[in-house]
C-alpha positions in Angstrom: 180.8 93.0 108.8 182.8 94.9 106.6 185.1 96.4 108.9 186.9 93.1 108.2 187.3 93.8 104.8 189.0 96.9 105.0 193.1 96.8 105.5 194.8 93.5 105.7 192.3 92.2 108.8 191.8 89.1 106.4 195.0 88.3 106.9 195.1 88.7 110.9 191.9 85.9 111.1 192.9 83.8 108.5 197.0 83.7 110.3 195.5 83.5 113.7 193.4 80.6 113.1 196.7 78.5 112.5 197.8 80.4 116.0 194.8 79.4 117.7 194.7 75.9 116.4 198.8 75.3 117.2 198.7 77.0 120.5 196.3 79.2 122.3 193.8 81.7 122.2 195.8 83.5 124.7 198.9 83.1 122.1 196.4 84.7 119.1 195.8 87.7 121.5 199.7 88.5 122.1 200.3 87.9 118.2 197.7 90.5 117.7 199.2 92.8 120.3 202.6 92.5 119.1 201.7 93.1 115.7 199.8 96.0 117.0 202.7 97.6 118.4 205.0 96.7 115.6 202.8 99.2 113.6 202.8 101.7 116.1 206.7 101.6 116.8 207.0 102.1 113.1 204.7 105.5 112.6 201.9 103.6 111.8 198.5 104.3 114.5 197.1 101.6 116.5 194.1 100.0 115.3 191.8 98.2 117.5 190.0 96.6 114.6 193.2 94.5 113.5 193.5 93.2 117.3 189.7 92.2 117.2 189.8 90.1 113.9 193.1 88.3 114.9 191.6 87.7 118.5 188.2 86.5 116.6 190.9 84.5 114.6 192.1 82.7 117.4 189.0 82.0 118.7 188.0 80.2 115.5 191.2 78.0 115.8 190.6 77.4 119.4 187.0 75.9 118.6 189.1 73.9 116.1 192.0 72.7 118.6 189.3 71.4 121.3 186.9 70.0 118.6 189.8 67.9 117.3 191.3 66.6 120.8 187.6 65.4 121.9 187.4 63.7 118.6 190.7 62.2 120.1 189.6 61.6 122.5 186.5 59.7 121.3 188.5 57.7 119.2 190.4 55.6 122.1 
């Protein structure tokens, strides 16, 4: 897995975890489109590989958000 090494894609799965966790997977996935297209509107190019580590991000903190409501929910 290196491609997530290159760039700042660290940084887009570590961030989207917290986006995941606070809100949704859905909400990761338009962070990491609007980022995208922050880029692009600047000159930058669009990079496919920065969408997919902050969607795998948000995945991550999804998995965290339902694990910690059904431990919740265990709880009472």
């Amino acid at each position: 897995m290196s491609w997530i090494t290159e760039s700042n894609r660290q940084k887009h799965f570590k961030y989207a975890i917290l986006c995941g966790f606070a809100g949704t997977f859905l909400f990761a996935l338009g962070v990491a489109m609007g980022l995208e297209y922050k880029d692009y509107a600047y000159g930058g190019k669009w990079d496919w590989l920065d969408i997919a580590a902050t969607v795998l991000g948000g995945l991550v903190g999804q998995a965290m958000q339902v694990l910690v409501l059904y431990l919740i929910y265990l709880c009472l």
